[in-house]
C-alpha positions, -999 to 999 in steps of 0.1 A, spaced: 437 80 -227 444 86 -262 423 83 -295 430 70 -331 432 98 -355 429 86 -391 441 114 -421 442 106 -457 476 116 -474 483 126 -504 482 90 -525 445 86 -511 459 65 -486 450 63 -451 474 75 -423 464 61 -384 481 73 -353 471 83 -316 466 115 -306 457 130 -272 429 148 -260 444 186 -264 446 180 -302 410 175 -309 388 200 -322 351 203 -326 339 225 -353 303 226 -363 300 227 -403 271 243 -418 263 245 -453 280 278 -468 249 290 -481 228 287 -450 226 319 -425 234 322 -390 213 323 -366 200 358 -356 209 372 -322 175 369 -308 172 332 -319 207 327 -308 197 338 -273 163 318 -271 183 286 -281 207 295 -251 182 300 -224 162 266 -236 193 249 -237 193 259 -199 161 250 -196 152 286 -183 111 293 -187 93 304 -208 84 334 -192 117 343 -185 130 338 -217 103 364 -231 118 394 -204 155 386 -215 143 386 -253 121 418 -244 151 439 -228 175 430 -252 151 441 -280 148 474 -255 183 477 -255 192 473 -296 160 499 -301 175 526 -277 206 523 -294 187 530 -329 190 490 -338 229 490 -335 237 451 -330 250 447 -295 286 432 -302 294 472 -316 290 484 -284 308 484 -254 303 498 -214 295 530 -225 261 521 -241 256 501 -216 259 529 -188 237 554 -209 212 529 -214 209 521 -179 213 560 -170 185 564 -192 163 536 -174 166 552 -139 159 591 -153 130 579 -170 116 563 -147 99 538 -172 115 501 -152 118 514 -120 88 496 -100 62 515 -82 70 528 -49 49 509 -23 23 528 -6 21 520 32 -8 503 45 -30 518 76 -22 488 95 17 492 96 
């Protein structure tokens, strides 16, 4: 199926002819003078979007933040498998996320 794609030429008038599907682009346009989105926002707006919870949204937004702060606030798109590797290194050695070892009941 193809659509009508109307361009203005150089005299001001109009141009019409079909085009496929393949040849049209979406782009978003912002005003120049307004700012993107931060990352955190950026990520909230994602998991809604998904219609994740609430609650869940809160733990990715928390070990993100955990993740930017270990790596003294360097924004994530700088870093690469390494950081990723020490962080999580860091996270078993420390012993701070690993969940507490179940204690066995007398009944078992």
């Amino acid at each position: 199926m193809g659509y009508r794609r109307i361009d203005r030429n150089e005299r001001g008038g109009v141009n019409e002819r079909r085009c496929d599907r393949s040849s049209l682009v979406v782009r978003e346009t912002s005003p120049a003078d307004s700012p993107r989105p931060r990352l955190l926002d950026r990520v909230r707006d994602a998991l809604r979007a998904r219609h994740y919870s609430r609650r869940t949204e809160e733990a990715y937004v928390a070990w993100i933040r955990r993740y930017i702060f270990f790596h003294a606030k360097r924004h994530p798109a700088e870093m690469g498998a390494p950081e990723v590797t020490r962080f999580l290194t860091s996270l078993a050695t420390d012993g701070t996320s690993s969940p507490r070892p179940r204690t066995k009941t007398s009944g078992s």
